[in-house]
C-alpha positions as semicolon CSV with decimal commas, in nm:
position;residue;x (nm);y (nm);z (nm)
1;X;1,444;-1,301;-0,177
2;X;1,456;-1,472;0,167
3;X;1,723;-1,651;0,267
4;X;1,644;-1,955;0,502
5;X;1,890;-2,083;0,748
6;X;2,017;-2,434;0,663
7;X;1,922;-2,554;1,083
8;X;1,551;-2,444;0,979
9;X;1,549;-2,658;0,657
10;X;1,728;-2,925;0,847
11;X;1,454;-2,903;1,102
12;X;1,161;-2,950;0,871
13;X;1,191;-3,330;0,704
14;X;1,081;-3,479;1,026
15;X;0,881;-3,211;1,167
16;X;0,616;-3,141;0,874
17;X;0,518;-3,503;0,808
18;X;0,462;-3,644;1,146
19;X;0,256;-3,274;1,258
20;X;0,052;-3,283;0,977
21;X;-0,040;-3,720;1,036
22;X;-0,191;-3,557;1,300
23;X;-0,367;-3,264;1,208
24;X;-0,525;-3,474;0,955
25;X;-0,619;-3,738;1,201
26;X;-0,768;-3,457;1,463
27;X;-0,958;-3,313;1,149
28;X;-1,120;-3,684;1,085
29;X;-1,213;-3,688;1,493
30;X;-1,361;-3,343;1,484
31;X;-1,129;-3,304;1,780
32;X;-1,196;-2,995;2,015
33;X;-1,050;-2,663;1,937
34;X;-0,865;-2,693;2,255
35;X;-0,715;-2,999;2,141
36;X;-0,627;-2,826;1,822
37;X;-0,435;-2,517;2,031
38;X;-0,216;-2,802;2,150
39;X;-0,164;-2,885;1,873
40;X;-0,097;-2,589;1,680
41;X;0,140;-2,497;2,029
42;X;0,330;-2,844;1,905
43;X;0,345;-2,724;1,527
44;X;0,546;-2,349;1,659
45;X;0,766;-2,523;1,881
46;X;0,876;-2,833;1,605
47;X;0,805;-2,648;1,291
48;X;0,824;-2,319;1,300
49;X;1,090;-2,288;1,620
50;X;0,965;-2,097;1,922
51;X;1,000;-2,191;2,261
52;X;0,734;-2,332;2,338
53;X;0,755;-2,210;2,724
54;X;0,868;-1,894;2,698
55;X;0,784;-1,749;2,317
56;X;0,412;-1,875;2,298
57;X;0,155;-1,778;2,548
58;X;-0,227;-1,807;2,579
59;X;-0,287;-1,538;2,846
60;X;-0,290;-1,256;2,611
61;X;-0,574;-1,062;2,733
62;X;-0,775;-0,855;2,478
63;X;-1,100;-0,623;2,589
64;X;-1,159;-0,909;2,864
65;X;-1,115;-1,198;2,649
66;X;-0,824;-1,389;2,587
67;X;-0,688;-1,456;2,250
68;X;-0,586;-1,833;2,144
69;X;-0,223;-1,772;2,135
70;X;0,025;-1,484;2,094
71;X;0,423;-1,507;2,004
72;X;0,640;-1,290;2,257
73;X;0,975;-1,216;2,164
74;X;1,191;-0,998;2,376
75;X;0,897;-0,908;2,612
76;X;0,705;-0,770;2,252
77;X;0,374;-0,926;2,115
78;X;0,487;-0,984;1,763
79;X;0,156;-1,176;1,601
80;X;-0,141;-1,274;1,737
81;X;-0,263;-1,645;1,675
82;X;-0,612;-1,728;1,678
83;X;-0,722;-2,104;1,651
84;X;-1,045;-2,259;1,509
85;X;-1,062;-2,663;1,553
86;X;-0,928;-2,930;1,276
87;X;-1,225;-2,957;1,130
88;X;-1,341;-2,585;1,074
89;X;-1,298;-2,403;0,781
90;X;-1,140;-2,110;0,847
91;X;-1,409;-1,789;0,723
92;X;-1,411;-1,425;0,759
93;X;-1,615;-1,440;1,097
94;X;-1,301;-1,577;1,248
95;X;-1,064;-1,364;1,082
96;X;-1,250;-1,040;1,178
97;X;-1,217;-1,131;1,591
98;X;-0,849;-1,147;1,534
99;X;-0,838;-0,838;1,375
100;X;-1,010;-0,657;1,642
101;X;-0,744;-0,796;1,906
102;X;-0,496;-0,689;1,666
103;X;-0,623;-0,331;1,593
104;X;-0,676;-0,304;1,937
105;X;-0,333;-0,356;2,010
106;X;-0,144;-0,204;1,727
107;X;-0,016;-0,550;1,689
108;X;0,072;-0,586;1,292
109;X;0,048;-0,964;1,210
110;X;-0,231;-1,207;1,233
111;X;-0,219;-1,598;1,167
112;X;-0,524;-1,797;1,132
113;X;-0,485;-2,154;1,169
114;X;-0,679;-2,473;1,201
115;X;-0,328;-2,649;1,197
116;X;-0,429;-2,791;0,872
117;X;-0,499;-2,414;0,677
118;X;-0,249;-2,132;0,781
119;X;-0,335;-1,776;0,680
120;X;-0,134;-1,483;0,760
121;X;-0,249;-1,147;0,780
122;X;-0,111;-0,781;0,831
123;X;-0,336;-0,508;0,995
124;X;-0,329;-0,131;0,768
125;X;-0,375;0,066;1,072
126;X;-0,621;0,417;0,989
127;X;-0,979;0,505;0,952
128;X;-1,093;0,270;0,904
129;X;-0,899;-0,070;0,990
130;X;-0,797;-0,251;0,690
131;X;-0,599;-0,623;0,655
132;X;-0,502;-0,802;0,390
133;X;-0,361;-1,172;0,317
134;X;0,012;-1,177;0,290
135;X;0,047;-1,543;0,267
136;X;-0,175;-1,847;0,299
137;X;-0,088;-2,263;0,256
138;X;-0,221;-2,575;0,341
139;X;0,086;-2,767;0,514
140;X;-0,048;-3,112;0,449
141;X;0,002;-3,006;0,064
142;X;0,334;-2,837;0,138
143;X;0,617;-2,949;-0,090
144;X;0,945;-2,910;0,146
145;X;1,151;-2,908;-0,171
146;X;0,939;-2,614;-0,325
147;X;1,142;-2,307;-0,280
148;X;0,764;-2,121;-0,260
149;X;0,656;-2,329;-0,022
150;X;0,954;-2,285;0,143
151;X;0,918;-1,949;0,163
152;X;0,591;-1,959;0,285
153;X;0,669;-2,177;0,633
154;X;0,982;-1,963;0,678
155;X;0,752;-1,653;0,722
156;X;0,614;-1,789;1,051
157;X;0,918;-1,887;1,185
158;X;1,093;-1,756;1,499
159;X;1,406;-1,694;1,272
160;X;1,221;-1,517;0,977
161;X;1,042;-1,292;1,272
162;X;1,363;-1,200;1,376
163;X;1,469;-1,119;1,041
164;X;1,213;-0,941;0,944
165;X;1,057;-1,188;0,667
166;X;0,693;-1,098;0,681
167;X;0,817;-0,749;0,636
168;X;0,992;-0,818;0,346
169;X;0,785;-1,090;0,165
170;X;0,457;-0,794;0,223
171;X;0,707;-0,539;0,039
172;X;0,800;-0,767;-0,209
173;X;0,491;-0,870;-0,275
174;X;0,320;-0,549;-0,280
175;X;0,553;-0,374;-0,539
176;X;0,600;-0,679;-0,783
177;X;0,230;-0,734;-0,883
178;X;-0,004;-0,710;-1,117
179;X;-0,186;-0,334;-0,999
180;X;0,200;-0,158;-0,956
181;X;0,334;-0,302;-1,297
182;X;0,043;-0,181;-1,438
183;X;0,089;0,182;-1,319
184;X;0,480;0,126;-1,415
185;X;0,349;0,073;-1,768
186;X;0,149;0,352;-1,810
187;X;0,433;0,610;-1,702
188;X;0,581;0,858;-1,895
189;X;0,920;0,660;-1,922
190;X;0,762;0,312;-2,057
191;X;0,512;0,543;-2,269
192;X;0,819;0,712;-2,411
193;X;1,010;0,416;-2,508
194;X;0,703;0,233;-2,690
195;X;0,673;0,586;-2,872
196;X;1,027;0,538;-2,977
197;X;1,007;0,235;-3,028
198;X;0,732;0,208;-3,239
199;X;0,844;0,543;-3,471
200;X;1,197;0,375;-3,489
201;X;0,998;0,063;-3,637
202;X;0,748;0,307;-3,892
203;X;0,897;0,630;-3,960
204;X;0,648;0,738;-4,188
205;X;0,332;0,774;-3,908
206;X;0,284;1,015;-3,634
207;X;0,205;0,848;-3,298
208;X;0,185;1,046;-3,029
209;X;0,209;0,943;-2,605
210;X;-0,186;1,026;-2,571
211;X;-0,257;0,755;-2,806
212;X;-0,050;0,486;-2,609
213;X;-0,198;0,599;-2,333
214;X;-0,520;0,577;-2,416
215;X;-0,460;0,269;-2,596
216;X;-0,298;0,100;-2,271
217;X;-0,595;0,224;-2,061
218;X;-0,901;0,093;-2,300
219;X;-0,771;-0,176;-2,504
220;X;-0,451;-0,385;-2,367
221;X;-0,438;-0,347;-1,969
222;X;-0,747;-0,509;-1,815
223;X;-0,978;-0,345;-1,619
224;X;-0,932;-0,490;-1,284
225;X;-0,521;-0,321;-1,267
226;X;-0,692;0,042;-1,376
227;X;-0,979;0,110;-1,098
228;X;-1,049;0,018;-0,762
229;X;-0,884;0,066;-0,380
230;X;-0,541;-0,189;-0,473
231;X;-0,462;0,061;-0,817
232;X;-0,483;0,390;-0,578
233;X;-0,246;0,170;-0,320
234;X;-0,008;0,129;-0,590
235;X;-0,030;0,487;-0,718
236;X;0,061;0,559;-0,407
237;X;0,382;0,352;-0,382
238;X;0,540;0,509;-0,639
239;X;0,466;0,833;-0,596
240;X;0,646;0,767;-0,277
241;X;0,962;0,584;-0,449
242;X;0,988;0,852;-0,681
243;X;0,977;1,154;-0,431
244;X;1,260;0,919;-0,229
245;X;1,436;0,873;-0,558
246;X;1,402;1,252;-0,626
247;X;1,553;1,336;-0,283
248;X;1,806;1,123;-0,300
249;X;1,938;1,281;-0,641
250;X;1,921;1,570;-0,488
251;X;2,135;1,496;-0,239
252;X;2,396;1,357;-0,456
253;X;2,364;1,636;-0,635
254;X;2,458;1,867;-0,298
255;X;2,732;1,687;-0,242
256;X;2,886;1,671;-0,579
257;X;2,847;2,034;-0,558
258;X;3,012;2,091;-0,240
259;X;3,280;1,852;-0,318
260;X;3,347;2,061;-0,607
261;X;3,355;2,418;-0,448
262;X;3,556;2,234;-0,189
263;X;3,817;2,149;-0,438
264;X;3,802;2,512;-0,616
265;X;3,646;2,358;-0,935
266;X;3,377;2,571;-1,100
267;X;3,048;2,451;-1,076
268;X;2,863;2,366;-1,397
């Protein structure tokens, strides 16, 4: 799904191990959370590959009040960092003042670190403000020969920024899971080939699509992938691929036809 450049892997053997000695050492010393923003400055620079200088900055000002740390690439705020110390665990108190300075800013990603815990968010901008957790690992348990965990320090990388990683994990993510396979099932196409399938299999009984449907719905999908705010999201999303899908038919369809007239070839 993501491919990760072989200088980022390269970079990582030496990087993760002797970052994380420390984080775990600050974490034991209850060190300050100032001490932990150098840290964390050390971890994007080594790990993750930003410039340090000129790619991180802690004068991002917010309503007055300055956020831990912000990646700027090109001149563009790209996510917002905010920073609790080693020893904190990370809760939703913290998590909601980065999304304000987020929201505020129409600035899409959010990581929340303690350099230990890394947690990255994306804002749903409307009314009213919604996030939700695209990705979260603790590095001192990452396995650099995992191709999950992998995946999961290349999406705060300054390459996978560039390439547009968190934006494509979140989409991949979003369609291949449990609430849009659901919805998948209980379509008319899946519907119609258990139907088929299962009056190929006994000839002799009428079964009808209500039945499956109904069958899908109270007895074999659980509750949890049927109701709630995640099922309409996903109800969404396909209504949306199929109107594309639909469109681009039609197109095809156009053009086949114009080719056709072009060519003096009736049109069926």
């Amino acid at each position: 799904m993501l491919k990760i450049p072989k200088k980022v892997m390269d970079r990582w053997p030496a990087t993760v191990k002797s970052l994380v000695a420390v984080a775990i050492s600050h974490k034991t010393r209850d060190v300050s959370e100032a001490d932990t923003v150098t840290l964390v400055k050390d971890m994007l620079a080594e790990v993750f590959g930003y410039d340090k200088y000129n790619e991180l900055t802690s004068e991002q000002q917010i309503r007055g009040t300055f956020c831990d740390l912000a990646v700027k690439i090109d001149g563009k705020i790209r996510v917002l960092i905010e920073v609790k110390a080693a020893a904190i665990a990370l809760n939703e108190t913290h998590l909601r003042q980065a999304i304000n300075y987020g929201a505020h800013e129409g600035i899409e990603w959010i990581v929340l670190t303690n350099a230990l815990e890394w947690r990255l968010y994306r804002i749903k901008f409307g009314q009213p403000i919604e996030y939700e957790l695209v990705s979260s690992f603790c590095i001192a348990d990452i396995n650099l020969k995992n191709e999950e965990d992998q995946r999961r320090l290349f999406l705060l990388c300054r390459e996978g920024i560039t390439s547009d990683a968190m934006g494509l994990y979140h989409q991949h993510i979003s369609v291949l899971n449990k609430f849009t396979v659901a919805q998948v099932i209980l379509g008319e196409s899946v519907v119609s080939v258990v139907r088929r399938e299962l009056r190929r299999l006994f000839p002799e009984l009428k079964i009808e699509s209500e039945a499956i449907v109904e069958l899908l719905n109270n007895e074999i999908l659980k509750r949890e992938v049927l109701d709630g705010e995640k099922v309409k999201d996903a109800q969404q999303r396909i209504r949306k691929a199929l109107s594309k899908s639909a469109k681009v038919l039609a197109k095809k369809d156009a053009e086949s036809a114009r080719v056709q007239l072009s060519d003096g070839a009736p049109v069926a």
